[in-house]
C-alpha positions as CSV (number, residue, x, y, z in Angstrom):
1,X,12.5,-11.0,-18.1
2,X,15.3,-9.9,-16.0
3,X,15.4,-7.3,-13.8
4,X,18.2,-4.8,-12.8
5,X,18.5,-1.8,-10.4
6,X,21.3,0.7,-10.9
7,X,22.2,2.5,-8.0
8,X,24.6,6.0,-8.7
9,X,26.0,8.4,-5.8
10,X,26.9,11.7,-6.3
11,X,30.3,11.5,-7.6
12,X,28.5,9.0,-10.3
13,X,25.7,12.2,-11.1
14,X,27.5,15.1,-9.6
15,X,28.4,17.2,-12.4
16,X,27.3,17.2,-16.1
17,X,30.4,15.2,-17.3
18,X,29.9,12.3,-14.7
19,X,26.1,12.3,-15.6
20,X,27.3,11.6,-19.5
21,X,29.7,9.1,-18.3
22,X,26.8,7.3,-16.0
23,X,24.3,7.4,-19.4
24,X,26.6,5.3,-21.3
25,X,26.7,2.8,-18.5
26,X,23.1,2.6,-18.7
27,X,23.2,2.7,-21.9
28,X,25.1,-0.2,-22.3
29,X,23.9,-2.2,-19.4
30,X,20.7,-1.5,-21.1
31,X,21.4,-4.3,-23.9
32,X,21.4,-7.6,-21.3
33,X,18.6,-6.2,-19.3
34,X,15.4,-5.5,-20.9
35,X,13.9,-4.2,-17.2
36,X,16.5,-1.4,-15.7
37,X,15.8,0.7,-13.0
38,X,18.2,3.7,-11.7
39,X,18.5,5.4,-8.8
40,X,19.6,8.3,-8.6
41,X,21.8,10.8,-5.5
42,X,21.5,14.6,-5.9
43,X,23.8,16.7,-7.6
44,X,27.2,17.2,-5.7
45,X,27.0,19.1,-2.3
46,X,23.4,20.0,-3.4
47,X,22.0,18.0,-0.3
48,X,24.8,19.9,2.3
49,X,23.3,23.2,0.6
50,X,20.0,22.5,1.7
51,X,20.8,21.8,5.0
52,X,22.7,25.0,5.4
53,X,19.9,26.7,3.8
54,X,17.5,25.4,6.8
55,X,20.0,26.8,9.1
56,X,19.8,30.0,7.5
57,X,16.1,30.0,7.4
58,X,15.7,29.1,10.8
59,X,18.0,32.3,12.1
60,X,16.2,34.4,9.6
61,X,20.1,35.3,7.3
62,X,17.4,36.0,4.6
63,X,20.5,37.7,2.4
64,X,22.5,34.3,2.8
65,X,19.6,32.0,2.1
66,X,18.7,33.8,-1.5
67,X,22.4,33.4,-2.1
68,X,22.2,29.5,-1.5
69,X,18.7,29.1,-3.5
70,X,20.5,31.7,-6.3
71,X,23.8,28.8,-6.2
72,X,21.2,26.1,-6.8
73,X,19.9,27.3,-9.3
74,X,22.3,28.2,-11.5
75,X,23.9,24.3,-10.7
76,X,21.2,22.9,-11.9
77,X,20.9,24.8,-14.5
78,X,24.4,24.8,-15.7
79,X,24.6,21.3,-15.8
80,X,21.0,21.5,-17.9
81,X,23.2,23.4,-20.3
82,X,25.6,21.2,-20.5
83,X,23.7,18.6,-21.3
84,X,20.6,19.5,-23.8
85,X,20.0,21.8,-26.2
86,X,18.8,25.2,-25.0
87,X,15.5,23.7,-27.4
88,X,15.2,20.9,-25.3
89,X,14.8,22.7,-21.5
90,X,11.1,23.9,-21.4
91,X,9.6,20.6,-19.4
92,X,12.6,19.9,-17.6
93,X,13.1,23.4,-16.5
94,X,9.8,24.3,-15.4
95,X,10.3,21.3,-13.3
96,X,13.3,23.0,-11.6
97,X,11.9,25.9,-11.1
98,X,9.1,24.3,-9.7
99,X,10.9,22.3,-6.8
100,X,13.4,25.9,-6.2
101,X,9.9,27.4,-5.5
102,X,8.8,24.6,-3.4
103,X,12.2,24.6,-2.1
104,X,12.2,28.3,-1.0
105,X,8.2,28.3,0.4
106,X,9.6,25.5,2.7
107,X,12.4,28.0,4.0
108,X,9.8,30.6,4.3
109,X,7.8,28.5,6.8
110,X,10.8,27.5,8.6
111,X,12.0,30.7,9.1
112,X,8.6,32.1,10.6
113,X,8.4,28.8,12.8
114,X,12.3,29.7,14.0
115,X,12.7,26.3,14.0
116,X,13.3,23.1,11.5
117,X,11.6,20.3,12.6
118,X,12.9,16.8,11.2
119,X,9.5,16.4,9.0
120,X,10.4,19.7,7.3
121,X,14.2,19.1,7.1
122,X,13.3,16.0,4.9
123,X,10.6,17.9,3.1
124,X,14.2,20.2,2.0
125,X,16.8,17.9,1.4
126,X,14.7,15.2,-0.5
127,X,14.6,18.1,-3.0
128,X,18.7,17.5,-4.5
129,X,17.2,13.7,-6.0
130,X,14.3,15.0,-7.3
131,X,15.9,18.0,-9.0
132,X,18.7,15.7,-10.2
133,X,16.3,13.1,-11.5
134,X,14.9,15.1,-13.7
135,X,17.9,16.1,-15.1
136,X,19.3,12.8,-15.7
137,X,16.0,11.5,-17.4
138,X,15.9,14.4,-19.8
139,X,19.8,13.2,-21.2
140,X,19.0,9.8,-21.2
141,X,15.8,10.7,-23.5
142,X,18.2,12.9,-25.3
143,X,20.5,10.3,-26.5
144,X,17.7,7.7,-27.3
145,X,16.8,6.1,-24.0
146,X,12.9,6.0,-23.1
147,X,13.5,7.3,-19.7
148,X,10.9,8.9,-17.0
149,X,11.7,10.4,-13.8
150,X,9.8,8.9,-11.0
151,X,9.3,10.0,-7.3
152,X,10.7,7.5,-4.6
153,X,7.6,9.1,-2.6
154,X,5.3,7.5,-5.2
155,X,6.8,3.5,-4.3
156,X,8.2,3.4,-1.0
157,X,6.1,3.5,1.8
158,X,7.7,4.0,5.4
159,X,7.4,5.2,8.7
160,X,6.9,8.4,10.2
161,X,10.9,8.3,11.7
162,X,11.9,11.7,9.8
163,X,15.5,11.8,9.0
164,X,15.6,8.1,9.2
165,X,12.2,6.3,8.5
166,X,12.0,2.7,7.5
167,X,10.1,1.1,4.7
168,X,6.8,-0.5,5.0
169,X,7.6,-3.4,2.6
170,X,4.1,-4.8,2.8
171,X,3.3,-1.5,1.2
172,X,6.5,-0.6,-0.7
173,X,6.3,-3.6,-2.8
174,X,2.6,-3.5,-4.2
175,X,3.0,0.4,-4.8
176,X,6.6,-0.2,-6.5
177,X,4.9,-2.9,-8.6
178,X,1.8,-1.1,-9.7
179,X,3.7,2.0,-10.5
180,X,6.6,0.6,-12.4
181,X,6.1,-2.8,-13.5
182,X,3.9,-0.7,-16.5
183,X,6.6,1.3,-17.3
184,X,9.4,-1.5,-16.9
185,X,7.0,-3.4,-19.5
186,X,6.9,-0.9,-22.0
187,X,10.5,-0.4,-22.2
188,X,11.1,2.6,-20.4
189,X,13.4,3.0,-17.4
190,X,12.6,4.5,-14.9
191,X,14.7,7.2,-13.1
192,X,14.3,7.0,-9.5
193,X,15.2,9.1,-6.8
194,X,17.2,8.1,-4.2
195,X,17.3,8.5,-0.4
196,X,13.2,9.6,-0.1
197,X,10.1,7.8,0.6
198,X,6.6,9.3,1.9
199,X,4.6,8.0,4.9
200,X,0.9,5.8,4.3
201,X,-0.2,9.6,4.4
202,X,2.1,10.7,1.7
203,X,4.3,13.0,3.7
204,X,8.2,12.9,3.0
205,X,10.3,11.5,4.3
206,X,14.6,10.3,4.0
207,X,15.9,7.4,4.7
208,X,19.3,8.9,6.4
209,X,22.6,9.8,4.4
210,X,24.2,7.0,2.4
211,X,20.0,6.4,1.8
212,X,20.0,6.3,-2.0
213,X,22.0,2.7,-1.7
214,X,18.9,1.7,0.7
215,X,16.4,3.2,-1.7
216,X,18.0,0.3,-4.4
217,X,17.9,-2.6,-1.8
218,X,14.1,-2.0,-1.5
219,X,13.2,-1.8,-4.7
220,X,15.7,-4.6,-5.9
221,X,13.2,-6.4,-2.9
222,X,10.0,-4.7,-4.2
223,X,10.7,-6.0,-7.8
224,X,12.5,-9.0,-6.9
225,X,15.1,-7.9,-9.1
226,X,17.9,-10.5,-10.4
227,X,20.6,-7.7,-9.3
228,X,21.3,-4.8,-7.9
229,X,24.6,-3.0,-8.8
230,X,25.8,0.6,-6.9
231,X,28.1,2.5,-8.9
232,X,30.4,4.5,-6.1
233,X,34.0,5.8,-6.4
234,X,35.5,2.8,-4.3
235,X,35.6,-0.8,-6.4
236,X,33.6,-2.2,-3.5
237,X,34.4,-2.7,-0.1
238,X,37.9,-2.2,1.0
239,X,40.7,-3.2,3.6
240,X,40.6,0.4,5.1
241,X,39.6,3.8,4.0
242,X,41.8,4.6,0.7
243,X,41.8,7.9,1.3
244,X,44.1,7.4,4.8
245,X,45.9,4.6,3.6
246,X,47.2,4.3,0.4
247,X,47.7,0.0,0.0
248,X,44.3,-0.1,0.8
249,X,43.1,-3.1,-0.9
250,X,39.6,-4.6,-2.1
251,X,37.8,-7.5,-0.6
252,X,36.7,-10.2,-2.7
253,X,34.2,-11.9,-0.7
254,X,32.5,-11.1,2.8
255,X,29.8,-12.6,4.4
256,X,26.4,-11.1,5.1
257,X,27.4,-11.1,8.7
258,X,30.6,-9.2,8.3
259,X,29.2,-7.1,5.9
260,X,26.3,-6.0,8.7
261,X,29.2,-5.4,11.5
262,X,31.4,-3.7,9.2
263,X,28.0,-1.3,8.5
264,X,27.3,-0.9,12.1
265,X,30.6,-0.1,12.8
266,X,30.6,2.7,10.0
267,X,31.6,1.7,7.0
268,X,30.3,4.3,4.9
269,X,30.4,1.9,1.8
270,X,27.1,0.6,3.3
271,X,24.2,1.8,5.0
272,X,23.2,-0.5,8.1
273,X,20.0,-0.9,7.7
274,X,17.7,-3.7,5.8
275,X,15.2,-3.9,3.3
276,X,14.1,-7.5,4.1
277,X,13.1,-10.1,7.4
């Protein structure tokens, strides 16, 4: 059967309305292809929040950090709101509360270290995909998609290069098939976070910013997957940088080749790294 991974940034799940607006995509991709996986960014400026919440933790601003966990929390709330029936919150809730506990332990130890080592930075800021993909799960279920969240940390298997690790695809693809061919098989999609993996040992780890797009190229390789789409606010990759220069104008073809030098060089449409020999 065919395969499909679904790749959405933040401006696609950054707010209550846009995650409605991403479910009826899925929703109505879901009717050509029987296997659909998505991945899932973190709720807008949730993963700048978390950084600057390190910062604070490491300088000890204790009265500055609450005020950032307090700000999460009521985003991710809100938007749970928004979304589901105040009936409907007990699992998914307790799961945010959960990762805002984990999230504020984590500041607690990097604030008696006075330091944040990359290893516990990406322990932090993995946290804005897995709080978002519970979120986006719970909706999907809500309007009559078989959806479960699912760790990246559980399928992709990478190095020990904190902030930027690289996958282990050896690794990545029997984990990524064990774990969701079942669920793929049943009917269910999976709701994947973005951006994260976790070492052989199972420690965290991120992939870089602009990750989550990686995080679909490995597991569009780990399932050998027919497609992989990623839903941004661009139409694809562009002349120039729309927001400078207004004729900016999309390309309709590029090469693999150009497309790497144009990642190199920074175009932040695409991450340079690769999933694959």
């Amino acid at each position: 059967m065919k395969t499909l991974v679904m790749k959405f940034g933040g401006t696609s799940v950054g707010s209550a309305e846009a995650i409605r607006s991403t479910a009826e995509i899925i929703r109505a991709a879901r009717i050509d292809w029987p296997r659909l996986v998505v991945v899932v960014s973190a709720l807008s400026g949730v993963t700048d929040a978390l950084l600057e919440a390190a910062r604070l933790a490491v300088s000890g601003d204790e009265e500055m950090l609450q005020s950032i966990v307090d700000r999460l929390r009521a985003k991710h709330l809100d938007a749970l709101d928004a979304l589901l029936p105040a009936g409907d919150h007990g699992a998914t809730r307790a799961a945010i509360e959960s990762y805002l506990f984990e999230f504020e332990t984590l500041c607690q130890a990097v604030s008696v270290l006075g330091e944040a080592p990359p290893r516990a930075l990406d322990a932090i800021t993995s946290l804005g995909e897995r709080l978002n993909a519970q979120i986006v799960a719970a909706y999907l279920g809500s309007i009559g998609l078989k959806a479960q969240p699912i760790e990246a940390t559980q399928l992709i298997v990478t190095d020990d290069h904190y902030q930027s690790a690289n996958p282990m695809m050896e690794a990545t693809c029997i984990k990524t098939q064990a774990r969701l061919n079942p669920l793929l098989d049943s009917g269910a999609i999976p709701v994947v976070t973005g951006f994260i993996g976790a070492t052989v040992q199972g420690v965290i780890t991120t992939l870089g910013r602009g990750g989550s797009d990686f995080s679909a190229a490995i597991l569009g390789v780990a399932l050998e997957a027919d497609e992989v789409w990623i839903w941004t606010d661009v139409d694809g990759i562009m002349t120039t940088d729309p927001r400078i220069v207004s004729t900016a104008r999309t390309l309709p073809e590029l090469t693999f080749r150009e497309v790497s030098e144009l990642a190199f060089y920074g175009a932040k449409v695409l991450l340079p790294k690769r999933s694959g020999p």
